[in-house]
C-alpha positions as CSV (number, residue, x, y, z in Angstrom):
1,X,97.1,86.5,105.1
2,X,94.3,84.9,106.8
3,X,95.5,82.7,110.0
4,X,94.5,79.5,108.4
5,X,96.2,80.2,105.1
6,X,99.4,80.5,107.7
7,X,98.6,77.4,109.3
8,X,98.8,75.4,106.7
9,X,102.1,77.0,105.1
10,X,103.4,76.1,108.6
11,X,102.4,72.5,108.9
12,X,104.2,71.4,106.1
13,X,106.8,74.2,106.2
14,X,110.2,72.4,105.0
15,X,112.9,71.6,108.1
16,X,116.0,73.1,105.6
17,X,118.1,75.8,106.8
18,X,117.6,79.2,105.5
19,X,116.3,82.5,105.8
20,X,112.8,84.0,106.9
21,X,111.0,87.0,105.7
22,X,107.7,88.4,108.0
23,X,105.7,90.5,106.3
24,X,103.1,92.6,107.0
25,X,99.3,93.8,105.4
26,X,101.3,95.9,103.1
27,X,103.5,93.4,102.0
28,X,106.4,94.8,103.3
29,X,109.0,93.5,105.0
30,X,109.3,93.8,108.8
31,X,111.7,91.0,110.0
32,X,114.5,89.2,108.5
33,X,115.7,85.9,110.8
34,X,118.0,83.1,109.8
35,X,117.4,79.2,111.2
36,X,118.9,76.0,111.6
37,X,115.4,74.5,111.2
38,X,113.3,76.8,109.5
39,X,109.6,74.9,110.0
40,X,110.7,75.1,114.2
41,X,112.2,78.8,114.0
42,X,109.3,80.3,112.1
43,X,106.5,78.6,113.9
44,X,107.8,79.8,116.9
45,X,106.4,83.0,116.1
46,X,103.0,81.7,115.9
47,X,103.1,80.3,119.2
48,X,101.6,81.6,122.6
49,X,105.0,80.9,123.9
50,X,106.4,83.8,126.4
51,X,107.8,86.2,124.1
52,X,109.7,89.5,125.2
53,X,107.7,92.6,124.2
54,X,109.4,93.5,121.1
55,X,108.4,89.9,120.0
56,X,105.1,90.0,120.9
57,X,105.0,93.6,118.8
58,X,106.3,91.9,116.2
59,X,103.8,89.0,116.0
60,X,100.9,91.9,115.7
61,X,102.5,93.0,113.0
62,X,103.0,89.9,110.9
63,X,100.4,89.0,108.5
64,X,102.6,86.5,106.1
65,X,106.0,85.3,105.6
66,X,108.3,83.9,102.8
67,X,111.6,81.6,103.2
68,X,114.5,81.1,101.4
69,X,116.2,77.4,101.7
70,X,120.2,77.9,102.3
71,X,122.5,74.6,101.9
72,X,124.1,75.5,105.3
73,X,123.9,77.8,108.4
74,X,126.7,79.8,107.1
75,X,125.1,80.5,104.0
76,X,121.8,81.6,105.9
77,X,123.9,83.9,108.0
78,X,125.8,85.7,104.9
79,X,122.2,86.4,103.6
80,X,120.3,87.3,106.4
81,X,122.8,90.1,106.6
82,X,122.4,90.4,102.9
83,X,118.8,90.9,103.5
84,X,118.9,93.4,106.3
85,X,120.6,95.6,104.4
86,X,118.3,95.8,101.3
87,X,115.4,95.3,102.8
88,X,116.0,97.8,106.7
89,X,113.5,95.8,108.8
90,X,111.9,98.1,111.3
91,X,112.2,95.1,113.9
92,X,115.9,94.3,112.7
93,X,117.4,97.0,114.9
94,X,119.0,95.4,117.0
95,X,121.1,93.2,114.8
96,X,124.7,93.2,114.2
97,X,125.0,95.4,111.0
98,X,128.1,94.3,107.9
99,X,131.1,95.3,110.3
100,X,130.6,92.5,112.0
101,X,131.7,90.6,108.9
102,X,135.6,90.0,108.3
103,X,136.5,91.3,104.4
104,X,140.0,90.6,102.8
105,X,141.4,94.1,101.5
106,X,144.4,94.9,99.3
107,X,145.9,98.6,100.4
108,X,146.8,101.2,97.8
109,X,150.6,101.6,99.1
110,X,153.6,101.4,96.9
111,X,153.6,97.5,97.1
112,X,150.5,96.7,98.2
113,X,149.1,94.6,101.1
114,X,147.0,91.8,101.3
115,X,144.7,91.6,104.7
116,X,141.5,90.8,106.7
117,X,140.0,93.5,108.4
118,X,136.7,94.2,110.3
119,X,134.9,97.5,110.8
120,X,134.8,100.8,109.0
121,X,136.4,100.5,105.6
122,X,139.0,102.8,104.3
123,X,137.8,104.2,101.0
124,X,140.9,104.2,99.0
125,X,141.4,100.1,99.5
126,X,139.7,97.3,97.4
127,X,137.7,94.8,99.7
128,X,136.0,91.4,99.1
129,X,133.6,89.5,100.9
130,X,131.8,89.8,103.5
131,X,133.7,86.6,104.7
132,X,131.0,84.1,107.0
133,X,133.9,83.7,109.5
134,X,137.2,85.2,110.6
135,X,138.6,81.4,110.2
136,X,137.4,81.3,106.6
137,X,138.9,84.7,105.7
138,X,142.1,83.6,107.2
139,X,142.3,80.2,105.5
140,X,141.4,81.8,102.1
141,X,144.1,84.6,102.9
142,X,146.8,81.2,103.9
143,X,146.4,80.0,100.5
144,X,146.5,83.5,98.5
145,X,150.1,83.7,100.0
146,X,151.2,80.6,98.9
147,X,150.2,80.8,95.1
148,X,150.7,84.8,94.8
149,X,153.2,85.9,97.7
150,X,151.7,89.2,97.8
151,X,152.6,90.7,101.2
152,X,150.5,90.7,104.4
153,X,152.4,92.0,106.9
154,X,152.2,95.4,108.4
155,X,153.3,98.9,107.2
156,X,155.4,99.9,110.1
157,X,157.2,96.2,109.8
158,X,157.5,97.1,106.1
159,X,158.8,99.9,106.6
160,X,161.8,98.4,108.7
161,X,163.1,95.9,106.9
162,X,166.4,96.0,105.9
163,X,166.7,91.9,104.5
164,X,164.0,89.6,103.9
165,X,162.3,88.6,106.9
166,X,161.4,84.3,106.8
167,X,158.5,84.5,104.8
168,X,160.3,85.1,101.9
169,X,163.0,82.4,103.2
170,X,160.0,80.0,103.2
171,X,158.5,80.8,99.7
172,X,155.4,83.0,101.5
173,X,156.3,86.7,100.4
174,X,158.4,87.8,97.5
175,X,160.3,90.2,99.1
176,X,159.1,93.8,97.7
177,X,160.4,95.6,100.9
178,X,164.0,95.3,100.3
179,X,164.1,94.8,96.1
180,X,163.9,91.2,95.4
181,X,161.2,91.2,93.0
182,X,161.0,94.2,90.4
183,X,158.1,96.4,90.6
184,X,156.1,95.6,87.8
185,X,156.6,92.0,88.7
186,X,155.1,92.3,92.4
187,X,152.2,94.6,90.7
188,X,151.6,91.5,87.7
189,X,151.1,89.6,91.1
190,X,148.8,92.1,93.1
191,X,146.6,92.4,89.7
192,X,146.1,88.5,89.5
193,X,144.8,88.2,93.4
194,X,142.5,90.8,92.4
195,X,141.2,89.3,89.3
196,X,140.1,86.1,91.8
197,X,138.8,88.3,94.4
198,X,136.5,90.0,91.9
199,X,135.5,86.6,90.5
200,X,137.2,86.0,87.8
201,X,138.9,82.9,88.0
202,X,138.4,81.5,85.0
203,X,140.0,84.1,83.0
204,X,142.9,84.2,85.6
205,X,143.2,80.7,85.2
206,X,143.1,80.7,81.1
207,X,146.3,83.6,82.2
208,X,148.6,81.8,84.3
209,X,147.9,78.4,81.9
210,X,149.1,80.6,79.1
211,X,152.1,81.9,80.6
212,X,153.2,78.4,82.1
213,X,152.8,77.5,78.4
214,X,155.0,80.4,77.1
215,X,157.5,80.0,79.7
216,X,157.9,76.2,78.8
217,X,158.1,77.0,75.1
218,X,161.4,79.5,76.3
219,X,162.9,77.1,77.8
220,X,162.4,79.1,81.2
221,X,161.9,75.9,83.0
222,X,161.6,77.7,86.5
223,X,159.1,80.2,86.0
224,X,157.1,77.5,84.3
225,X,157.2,75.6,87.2
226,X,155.7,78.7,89.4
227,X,152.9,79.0,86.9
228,X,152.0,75.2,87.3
229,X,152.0,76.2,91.3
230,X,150.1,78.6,91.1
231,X,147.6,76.8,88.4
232,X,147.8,74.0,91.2
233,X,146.7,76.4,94.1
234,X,144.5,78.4,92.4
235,X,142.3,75.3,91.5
236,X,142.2,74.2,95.2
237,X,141.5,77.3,96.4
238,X,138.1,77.9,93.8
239,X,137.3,73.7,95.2
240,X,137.3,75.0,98.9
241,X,135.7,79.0,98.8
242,X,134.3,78.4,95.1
243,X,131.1,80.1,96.8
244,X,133.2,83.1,97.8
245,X,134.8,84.2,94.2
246,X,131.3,83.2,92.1
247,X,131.4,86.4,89.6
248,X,127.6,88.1,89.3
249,X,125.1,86.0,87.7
250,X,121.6,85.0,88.0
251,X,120.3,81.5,88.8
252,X,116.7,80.2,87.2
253,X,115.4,77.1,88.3
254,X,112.1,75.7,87.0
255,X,109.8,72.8,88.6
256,X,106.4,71.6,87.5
257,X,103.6,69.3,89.2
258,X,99.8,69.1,89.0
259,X,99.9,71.7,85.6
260,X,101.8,74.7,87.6
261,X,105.3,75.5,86.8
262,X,107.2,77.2,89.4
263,X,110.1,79.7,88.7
264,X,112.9,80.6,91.4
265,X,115.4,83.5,90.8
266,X,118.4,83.7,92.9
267,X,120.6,87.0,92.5
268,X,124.2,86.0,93.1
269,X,126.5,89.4,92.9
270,X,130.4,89.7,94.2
271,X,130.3,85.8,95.0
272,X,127.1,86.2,97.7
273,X,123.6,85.7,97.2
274,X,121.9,89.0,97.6
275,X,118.2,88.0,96.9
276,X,115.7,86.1,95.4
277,X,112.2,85.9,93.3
278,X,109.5,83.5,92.8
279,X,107.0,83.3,90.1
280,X,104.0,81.3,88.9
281,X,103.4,81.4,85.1
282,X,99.6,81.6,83.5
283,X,98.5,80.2,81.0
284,X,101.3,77.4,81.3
285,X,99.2,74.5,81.8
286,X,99.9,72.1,78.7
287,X,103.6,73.3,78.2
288,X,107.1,71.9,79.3
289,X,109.5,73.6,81.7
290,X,111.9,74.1,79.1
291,X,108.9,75.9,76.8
292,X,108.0,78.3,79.6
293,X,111.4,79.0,80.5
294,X,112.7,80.0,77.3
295,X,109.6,82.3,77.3
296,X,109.7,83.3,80.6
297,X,114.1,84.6,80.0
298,X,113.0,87.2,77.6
299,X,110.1,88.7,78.8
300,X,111.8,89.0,82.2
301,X,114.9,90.3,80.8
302,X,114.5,92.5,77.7
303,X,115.2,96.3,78.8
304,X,117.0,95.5,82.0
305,X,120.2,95.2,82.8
306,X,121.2,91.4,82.3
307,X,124.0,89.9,84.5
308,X,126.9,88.6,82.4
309,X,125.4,84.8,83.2
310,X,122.0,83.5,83.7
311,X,122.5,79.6,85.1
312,X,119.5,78.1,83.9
313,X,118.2,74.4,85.3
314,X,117.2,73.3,81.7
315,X,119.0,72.6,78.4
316,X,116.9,75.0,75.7
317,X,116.8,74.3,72.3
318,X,116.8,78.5,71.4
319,X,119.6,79.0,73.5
320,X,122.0,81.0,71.3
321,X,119.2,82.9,69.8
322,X,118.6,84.4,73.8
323,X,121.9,84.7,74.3
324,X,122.5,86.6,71.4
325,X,119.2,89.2,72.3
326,X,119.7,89.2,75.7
327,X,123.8,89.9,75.4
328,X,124.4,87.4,77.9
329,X,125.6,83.6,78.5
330,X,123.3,81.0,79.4
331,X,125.0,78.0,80.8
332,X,122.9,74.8,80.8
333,X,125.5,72.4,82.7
334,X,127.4,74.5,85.7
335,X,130.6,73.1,87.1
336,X,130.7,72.9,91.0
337,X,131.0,76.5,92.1
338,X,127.6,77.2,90.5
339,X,125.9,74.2,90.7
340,X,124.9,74.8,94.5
341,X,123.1,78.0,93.5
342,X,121.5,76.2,91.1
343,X,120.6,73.5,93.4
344,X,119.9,75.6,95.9
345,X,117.3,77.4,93.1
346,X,115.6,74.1,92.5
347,X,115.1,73.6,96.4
348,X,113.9,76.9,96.8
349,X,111.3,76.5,93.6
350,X,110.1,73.0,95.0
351,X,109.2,74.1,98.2
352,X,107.6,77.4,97.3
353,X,105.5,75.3,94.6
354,X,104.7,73.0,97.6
355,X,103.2,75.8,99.4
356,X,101.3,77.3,96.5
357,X,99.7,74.2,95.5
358,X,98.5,73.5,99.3
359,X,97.4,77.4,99.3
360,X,95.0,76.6,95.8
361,X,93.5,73.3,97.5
362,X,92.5,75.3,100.3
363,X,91.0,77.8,98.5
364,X,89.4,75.8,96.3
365,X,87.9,74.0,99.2
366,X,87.1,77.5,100.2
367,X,85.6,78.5,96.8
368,X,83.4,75.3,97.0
369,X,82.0,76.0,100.4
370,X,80.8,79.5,99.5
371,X,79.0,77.8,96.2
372,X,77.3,75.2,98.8
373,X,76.5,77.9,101.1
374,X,75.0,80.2,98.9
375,X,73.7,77.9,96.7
376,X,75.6,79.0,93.4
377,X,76.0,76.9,89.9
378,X,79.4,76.9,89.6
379,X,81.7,78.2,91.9
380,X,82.4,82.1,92.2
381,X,85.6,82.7,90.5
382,X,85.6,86.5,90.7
383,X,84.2,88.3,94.4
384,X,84.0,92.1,95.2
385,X,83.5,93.4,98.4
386,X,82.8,97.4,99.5
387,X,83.1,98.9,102.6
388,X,82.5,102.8,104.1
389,X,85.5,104.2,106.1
390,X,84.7,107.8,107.8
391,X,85.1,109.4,111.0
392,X,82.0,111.6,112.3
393,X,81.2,111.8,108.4
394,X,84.2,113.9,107.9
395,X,86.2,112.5,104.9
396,X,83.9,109.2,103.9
397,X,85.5,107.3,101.2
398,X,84.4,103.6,99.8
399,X,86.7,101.1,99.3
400,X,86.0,97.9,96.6
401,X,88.0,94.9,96.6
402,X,88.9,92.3,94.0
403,X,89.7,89.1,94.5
404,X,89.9,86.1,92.0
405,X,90.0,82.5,92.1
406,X,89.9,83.4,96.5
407,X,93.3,85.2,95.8
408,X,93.2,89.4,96.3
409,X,93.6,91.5,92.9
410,X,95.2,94.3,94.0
411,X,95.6,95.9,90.6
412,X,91.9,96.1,90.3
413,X,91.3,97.3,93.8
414,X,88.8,100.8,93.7
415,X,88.5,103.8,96.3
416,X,86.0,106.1,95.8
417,X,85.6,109.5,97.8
418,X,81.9,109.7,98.2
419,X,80.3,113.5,97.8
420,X,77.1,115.6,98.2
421,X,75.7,113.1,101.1
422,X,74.5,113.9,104.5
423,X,77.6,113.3,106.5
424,X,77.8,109.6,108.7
425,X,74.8,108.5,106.1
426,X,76.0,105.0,105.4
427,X,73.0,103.8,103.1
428,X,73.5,106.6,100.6
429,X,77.2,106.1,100.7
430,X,77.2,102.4,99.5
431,X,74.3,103.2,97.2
432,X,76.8,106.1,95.2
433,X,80.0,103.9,95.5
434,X,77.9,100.8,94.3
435,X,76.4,102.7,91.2
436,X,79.8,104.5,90.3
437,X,81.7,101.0,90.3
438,X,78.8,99.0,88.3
439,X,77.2,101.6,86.0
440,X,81.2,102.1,85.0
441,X,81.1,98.1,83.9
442,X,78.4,98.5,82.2
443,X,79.3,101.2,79.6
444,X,82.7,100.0,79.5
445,X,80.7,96.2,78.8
446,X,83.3,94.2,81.4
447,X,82.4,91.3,83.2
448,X,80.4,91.4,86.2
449,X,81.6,89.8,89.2
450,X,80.2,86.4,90.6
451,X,79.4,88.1,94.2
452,X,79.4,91.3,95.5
453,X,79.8,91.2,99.3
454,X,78.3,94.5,101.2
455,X,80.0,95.1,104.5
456,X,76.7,95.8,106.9
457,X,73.3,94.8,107.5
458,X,70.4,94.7,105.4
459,X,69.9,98.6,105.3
460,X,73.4,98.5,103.0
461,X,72.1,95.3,101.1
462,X,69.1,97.0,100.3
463,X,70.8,99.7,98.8
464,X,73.1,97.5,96.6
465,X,70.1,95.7,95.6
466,X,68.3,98.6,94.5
467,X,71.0,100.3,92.6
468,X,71.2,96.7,90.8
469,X,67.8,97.2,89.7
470,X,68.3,100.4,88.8
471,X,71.0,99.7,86.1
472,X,69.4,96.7,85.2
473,X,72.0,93.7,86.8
474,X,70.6,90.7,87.5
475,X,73.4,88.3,87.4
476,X,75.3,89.0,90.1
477,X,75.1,87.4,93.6
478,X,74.5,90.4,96.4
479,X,75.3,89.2,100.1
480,X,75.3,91.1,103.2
481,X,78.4,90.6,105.8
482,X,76.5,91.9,109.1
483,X,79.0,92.1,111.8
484,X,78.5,89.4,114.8
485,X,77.7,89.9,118.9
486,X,81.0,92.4,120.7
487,X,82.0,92.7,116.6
488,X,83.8,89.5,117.2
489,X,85.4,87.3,113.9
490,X,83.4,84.3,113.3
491,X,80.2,85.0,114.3
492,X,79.1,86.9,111.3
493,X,75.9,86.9,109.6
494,X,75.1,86.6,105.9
495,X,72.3,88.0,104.5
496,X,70.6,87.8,101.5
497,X,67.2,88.6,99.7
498,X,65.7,86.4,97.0
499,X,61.8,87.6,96.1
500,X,61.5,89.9,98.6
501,X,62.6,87.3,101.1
502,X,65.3,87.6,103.9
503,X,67.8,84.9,104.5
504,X,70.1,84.8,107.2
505,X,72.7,82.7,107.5
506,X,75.4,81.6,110.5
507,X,77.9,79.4,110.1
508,X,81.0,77.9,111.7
509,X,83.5,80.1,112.8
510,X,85.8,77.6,111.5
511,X,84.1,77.0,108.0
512,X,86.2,77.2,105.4
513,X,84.0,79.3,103.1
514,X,83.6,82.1,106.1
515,X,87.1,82.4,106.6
516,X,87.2,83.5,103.2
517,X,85.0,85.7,103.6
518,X,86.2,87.1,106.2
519,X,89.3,87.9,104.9
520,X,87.5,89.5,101.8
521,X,85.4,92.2,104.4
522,X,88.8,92.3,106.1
523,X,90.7,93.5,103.3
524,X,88.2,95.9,102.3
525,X,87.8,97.4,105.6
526,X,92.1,98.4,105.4
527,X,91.5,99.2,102.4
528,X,88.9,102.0,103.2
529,X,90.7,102.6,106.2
530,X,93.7,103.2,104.6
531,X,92.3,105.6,102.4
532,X,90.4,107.7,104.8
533,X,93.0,108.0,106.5
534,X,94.7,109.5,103.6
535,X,92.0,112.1,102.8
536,X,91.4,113.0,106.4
537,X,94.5,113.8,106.7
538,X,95.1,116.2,102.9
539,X,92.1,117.9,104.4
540,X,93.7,119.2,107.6
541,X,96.8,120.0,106.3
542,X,95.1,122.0,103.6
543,X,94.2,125.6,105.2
544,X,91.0,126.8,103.8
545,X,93.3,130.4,103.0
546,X,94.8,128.3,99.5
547,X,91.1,127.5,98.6
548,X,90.6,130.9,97.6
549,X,92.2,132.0,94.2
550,X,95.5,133.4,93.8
551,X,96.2,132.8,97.7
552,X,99.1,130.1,97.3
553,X,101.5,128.6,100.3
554,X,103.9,131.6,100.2
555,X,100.8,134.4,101.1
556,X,99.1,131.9,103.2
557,X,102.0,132.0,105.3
558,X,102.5,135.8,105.1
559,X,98.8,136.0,106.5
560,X,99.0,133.7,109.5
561,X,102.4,135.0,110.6
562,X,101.2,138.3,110.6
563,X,97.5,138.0,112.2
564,X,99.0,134.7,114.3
565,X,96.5,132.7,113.3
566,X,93.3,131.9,110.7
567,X,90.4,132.9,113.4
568,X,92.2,136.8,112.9
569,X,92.8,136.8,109.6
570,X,88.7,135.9,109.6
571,X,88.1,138.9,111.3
572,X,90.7,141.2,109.9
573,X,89.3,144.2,107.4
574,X,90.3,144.6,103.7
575,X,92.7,147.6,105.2
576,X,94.6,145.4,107.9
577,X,94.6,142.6,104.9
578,X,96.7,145.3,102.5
579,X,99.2,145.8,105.2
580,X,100.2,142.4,104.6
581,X,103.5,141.9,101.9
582,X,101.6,140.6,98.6
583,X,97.9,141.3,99.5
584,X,96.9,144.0,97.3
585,X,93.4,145.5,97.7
586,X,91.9,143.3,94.9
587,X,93.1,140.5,96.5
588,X,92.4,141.6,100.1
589,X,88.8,142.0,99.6
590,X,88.3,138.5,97.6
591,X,89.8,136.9,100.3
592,X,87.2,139.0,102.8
593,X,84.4,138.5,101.3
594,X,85.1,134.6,101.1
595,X,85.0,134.3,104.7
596,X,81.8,136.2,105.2
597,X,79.8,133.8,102.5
């Protein structure tokens, strides 16, 4: 992204907590950071501040960045860590990796134990979490024992008992060590923390109600009376870490302003929020959010793999008829331990809808400075740009962006690996990567772009304009991007030729329209780069021994390891080639004669 596009995301970049993401060219993810204050944290970055060196590597690297609004710090923290491990952040090395994270676990012993542990997990026990704090884990764990009295003391005191120790005196521990509950009893209790751990409260609350309701009908007044306890305590304990036990689900949130609709994803799974997605409907303009929604669920859903709930910020009228062909439950009106996802969805949308909108005023300001400049009807929606990539004239290749509406195209991005040229000749280059990509359009009768940007001088604009001729093109605007004094940004030239006249033209190397364009020759130039890069390096990994027919990898390394290298096997005769395992004499003097052509 250019550095004014990241300007202006920064200057009215929210002050929320939450999570960063730097990206680089590629779009890939480099850096994950959590912040109190997200618009001071990430700006800090941009900064000329002092930075160690790591930082400062890290801020050559970063071409964009994305954010994700948390309620709290704690919640940032939980999916920072979340995010590190998905995404492995080449600058993230140095973090503290999910150890550092306390888990509750329940042991596979006879009777089994309820704990918080930290570290490297024992693969026959069941953990949940990650926890955000030790103190959490241990107040979660505090109320577990009341409701459940599953044990949580250690195997070796286990082991010793010989009575019940004073949490069983005190109503904290049934007692399993010396008998006092039977053993199916203690398990029906073990299998009921579980059932909350794994998020299911609500069915485990629909159980205990149930059996407080059969034990009242029986007459069994005290075991009644446990079941209302633990109906009691399990509702206060989904109130305080309701957060903790969510079961998977997704979260959709939907905002509108200025005819754009704005759809955020959040991925909740185990009770954490592991991710999130962000998405900006076409052809939306004149509809509601709940119309684009319900079309939005189903063509994002069918053939995946739905989560058993989709929490949606809009009633829909077709709810039952998605629910029924998506196989899932859409709920419309989520009770407090969903309804921060949810709200935290909404944030999330109106804040990355904030930033698009400013990012399309730019550009259209943009847009509208390139029509001015170049003196164009209507402003360009569609722009190409080509560039030539080689080194010496070994491997040339020409690269052809696409950008629409000022935003890149990548899908319609073109290479082209440019034969039967003089090597280093520039001029014939564009002129065979221009023809290919327009004389294609042509029999294929697609649209033309608006403007065709050439990186170079007027030798390459000349040779675009001629081609254009050639195929008889008319309507589209060619420009010439001739590189400034020392090759520095902002002191470009454009160049163009209208009756056989030359006009050049400097502007501002703040002006909107030739930052734009700057960023257009910019992403052509990686994107030649990148590709020449690629062939250069096919080339010499490909020996020319597997050029010749019916020499494969197998005899091309039979030949080298027994001349020791190509420059002998060159040299060898069509006898010392036979002495090698799999050359016969047919063979042997094909791949002789090839080296004397």
């Amino acid at each position: 992204m250019h550095n004014q596009n990241i300007k202006i995301k920064l200057k009215n970049l929210t002050k929320e907590p939450g999570v960063y993401k730097m990206l680089d060219k590629l779009g890939e993810v480099i850096y994950v950071g959590k912040a109190k204050n997200l618009k001071n944290r990430v700006s800090n970055y941009f900064s000329s501040s002092n930075h160690n060196t790591k930082t400062q590597l890290l801020q050559k690297n970063i071409d964009d960045f994305s954010i994700i609004i948390t309620k709290t710090e704690t919640q940032a923290l939980l999916l920072e860590n979340e995010l590190i491990k998905q995404f492995k952040p080449k600058f993230n090395i140095l973090l503290k990796d999910s150890k550092s994270y306390p888990y509750i676990f329940l042991s596979n012993d006879v009777h089994p134990r309820l704990g918080m542990f930290r570290g490297k997990k024992n693969k026959n026990y069941h953990y949940f979490g990650p926890y955000p704090s030790s103190h959490i884990a241990r107040n979660a764990l505090a109320l577990l024992k009341k409701i459940f009295k599953v044990r949580q003391c250690t195997n070796s005191f286990y082991r010793a008992r010989s009575r019940p120790c004073l949490e069983y005196q005190i109503g904290l521990c049934s007692a399993p060590c010396v008998g006092k509950i039977a053993d199916n009893k203690y398990q029906q209790d073990v299998d009921m923390v579980s059932l909350f751990l794994n998020g299911k409260a609500s069915k485990l609350l629909n159980q205990v109600s149930q059996k407080m309701k059969d034990a009242s009908i029986d007459l069994d007044f005290e075991a009644a009376a446990k079941y209302r306890d633990q109906l009691i305590g399990l509702r206060t304990i989904q109130e305080r870490h309701g957060s903790q036990f969510s079961s998977d689900m997704d979260v959709v949130s939907i905002v509108n302003d200025t005819d754009t609709h704005c759809i955020e994803l959040v991925f909740v799974r185990g009770g954490k929020q592991v991710g999130s997605e962000t998405f900006f409907p076409k052809n939306a303009k004149n509809d509601s959010c709940e119309e684009v929604l319900s079309a939005f669920l189903p063509l994002y859903y069918l053939g995946t793999k739905t989560p058993k709930e989709i929490v949606l910020s809009h009633k829909l009228e077709d709810k039952l008829l998605l629910e029924a062909g998506l196989s899932t439950k859409l709920i419309q009106s989520p009770r407090v331990d969903k309804k921060h996802y949810l709200e935290m969805a909404t944030l999330n949308a109106k804040e990355n809808l904030k930033q698009h909108l400013l990012l399309r005023f730019t550009k259209m300001r943009q847009l509208e400075g390139i029509q001015k400049t170049l003196a164009l009807k209507t402003i360009p929606k569609v722009m190409e740009c080509f560039d030539i990539s080689h080194t010496m004239g070994e491997a040339t290749t020409a690269s052809c962006v696409v950008f629409e509406m000022g935003l890149p195209k990548v899908s319609s991005y073109r290479q082209f690996n440019i034969k039967d040229i003089t090597p280093g000749d520039d001029y014939a280059a564009i002129n065979q990567a221009v023809y290919r990509r327009y004389s294609r359009l042509l029999s294929s009768k697609k649209a033309m772009p608006d403007i065709v940007f050439i990186d170079g001088g007027l030798g390459q604009l000349n040779q675009a304009i001629m081609v254009m001729n050639s195929i008889g093109v008319d309507s589209v605007m060619l420009v010439g991007v001739a590189k400034g004094e020392g090759r520095k940004a902002g002191l470009e030239t454009l160049i163009t030729v209208e009756d056989e006249k030359v006009k050049k033209i400097t502007l501002s190397p703040f002006d909107p329209a030739l930052l734009l364009i700057n960023h257009i020759r910019d992403e052509s130039h990686r994107f030649a780069i990148k590709n020449h890069r690629k062939k250069r390096a096919k080339k010499r990994t490909t020996s020319s021994l597997e050029l010749i027919k019916g020499v494969g990898i197998n005899k091309r390394s039979a030949l080298l390891n027994h001349f020791g290298g190509l420059q002998e096997v060159q040299n060898a005769s069509v006898d010392e080639l036979q002495k090698v395992v799999g050359i016969n004499s047919k063979l042997a003097i094909k791949i002789n004669q090839s080296f004397k052509k």
